[in-house]
Structure formats: C-alpha cells, structure tokens
N, C-alpha and C positions, 0 to 999 in steps of 0.2 A: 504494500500500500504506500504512495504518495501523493500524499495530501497538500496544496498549496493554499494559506489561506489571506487575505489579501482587505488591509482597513485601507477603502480608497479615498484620497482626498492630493490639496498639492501635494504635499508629505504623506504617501504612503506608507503603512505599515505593512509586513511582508513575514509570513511564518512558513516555513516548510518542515512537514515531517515525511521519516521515512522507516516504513517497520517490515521488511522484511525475514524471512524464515533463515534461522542461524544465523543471524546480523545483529548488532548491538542497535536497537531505537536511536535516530539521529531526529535530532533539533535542532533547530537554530532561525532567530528573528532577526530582523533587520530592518531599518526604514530609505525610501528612497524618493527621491525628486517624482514625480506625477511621472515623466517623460522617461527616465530610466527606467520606474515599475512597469512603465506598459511594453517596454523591450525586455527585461528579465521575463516578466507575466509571458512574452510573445514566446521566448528562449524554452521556458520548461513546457510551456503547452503544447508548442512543435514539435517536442523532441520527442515525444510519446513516450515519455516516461510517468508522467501523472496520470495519478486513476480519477482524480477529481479537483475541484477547482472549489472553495465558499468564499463569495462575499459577503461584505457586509452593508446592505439593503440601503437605501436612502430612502426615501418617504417623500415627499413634495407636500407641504403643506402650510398654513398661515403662515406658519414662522418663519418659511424659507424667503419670504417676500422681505421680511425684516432685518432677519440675522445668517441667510445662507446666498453671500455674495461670490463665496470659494463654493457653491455647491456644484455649479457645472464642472469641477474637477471633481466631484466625486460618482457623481451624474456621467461624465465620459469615459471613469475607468470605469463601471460595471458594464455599459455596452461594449470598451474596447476588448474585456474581459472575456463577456455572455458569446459575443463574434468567435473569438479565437477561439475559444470551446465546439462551439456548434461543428467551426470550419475542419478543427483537431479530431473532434468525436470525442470529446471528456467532459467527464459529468461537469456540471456547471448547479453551485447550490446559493442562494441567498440567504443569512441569517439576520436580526433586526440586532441595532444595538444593544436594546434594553435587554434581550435573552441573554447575548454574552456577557453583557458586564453582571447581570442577575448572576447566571450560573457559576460564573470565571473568576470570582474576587483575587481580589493583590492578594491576599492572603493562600488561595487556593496557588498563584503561579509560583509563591514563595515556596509551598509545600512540594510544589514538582519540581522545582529548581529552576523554573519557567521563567522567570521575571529577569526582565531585561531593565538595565540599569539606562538613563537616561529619558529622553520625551515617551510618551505614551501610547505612539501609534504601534511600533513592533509588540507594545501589551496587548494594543487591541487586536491585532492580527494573530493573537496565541491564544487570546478569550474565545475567537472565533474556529480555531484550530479543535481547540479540546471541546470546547459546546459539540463540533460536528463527531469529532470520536469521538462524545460519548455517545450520538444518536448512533451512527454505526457500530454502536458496541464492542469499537477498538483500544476504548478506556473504561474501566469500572469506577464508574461515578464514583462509589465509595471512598476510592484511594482520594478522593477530592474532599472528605468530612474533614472538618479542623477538629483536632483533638484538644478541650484545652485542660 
C-alpha cells in the first residue's frame, strides 16, 4: 500500500506512507510551494506506484467570500489532483477538515511519532493520512487512545 495524502493550499502539506509485506512502515511529511506539490502530486501518480490519493475537501461557502482569498489554490490542487488520478487510474478520496483534525489530534501524531516539527500543513497532511488508514483498516484506531 501507498498512500499519498495531500492539505492543498499555496503551502501545501504533503504525507506519504508506504507498508508493504516484509518492509519496515515508511513515513514521512513534508510541505511545499502550490506549484512544486502539483509536480511531486504529478511525479508519484504517474509513476504507478500509488494505490491511492486523499485530499483534503474544500467546501465553498459564506465564509469563502470573506476570508478565503488563497482559496482558488486550494480549489486548483484538488482538481489538478482528482485529473491526474482519473488520467493514472488511482483511487482519488476527499476527507473534510473537521474529521481529520477531530480524529488526528497533536496529541495522537505525538503518540505515533507523526508530528512534524515546524508550520502545520505537513500535520494536516498526516491527520488526513491516518483518518484514511484507519477507514481502510491499515491502522487500528486503538493504537490512536491516549493513555493518561
């Protein structure tokens, strides 16, 4: 399984996992420029190494007339995204913010060793990474309980 999971905006967030059979679980996040993520995003979808693609939804709504002036960068990577899926033949998923950050806490990516040091966006690209394993049931929620 390779999972690439993807918070779009100008600064994208950027998560790939990779779990294959007899291989140690690979992780790793990262954030990048709008115009780099959608060459990386274009890089692993071509390569037909991904089993799937999740974004993270945008909504169009009151508020975007107000306070979503960067929204058409987030707005253009889920199409340049949903495209290169279709074109590739890989699954292509949307998740909404509020489920990741619901499900995902700082606290939970501290417990998996997840949490990336510096701005926010590589978090939210790993909130949306483990929200989707754990729907595909390639993570057991449980290991996600904070013990206190």
């Amino acid at each position: 399984m390779r999972l690439l999971a993807i918070d779009p905006g100008k600064m994208c967030g950027m998560a790939l996992f990779v779990m294959q059979p007899s291989v140690e679980i690979e992780w790793r996040a990262w954030m990048q420029p709008w115009q780099l993520a959608m060459e990386t995003s274009e890089a692993w979808i071509s390569s037909g190494q991904l089993t799937e693609v999740v974004i993270e939804n945008f909504v169009i709504s009151r508020a975007t007339l107000t306070k979503g002036k960067d929204a058409h960068w987030a707005m253009g990577g889920i199409g340049v995204v949903r495209y290169l899926c279709e074109k590739h033949d890989v699954t292509f998923n949307t998740q909404t913010p509020a489920d990741a950050k619901g499900f995902v806490t700082n606290d939970k990516l501290l417990k998996l060793g997840w949490k990336t040091p510096g701005k926010d966006h590589p978090d939210d690209a790993t909130r949306h990474l483990v929200l989707r394993l754990a729907r595909l049931g390639a993570i057991n929620p449980k290991r996600l309980l904070i013990e206190s």
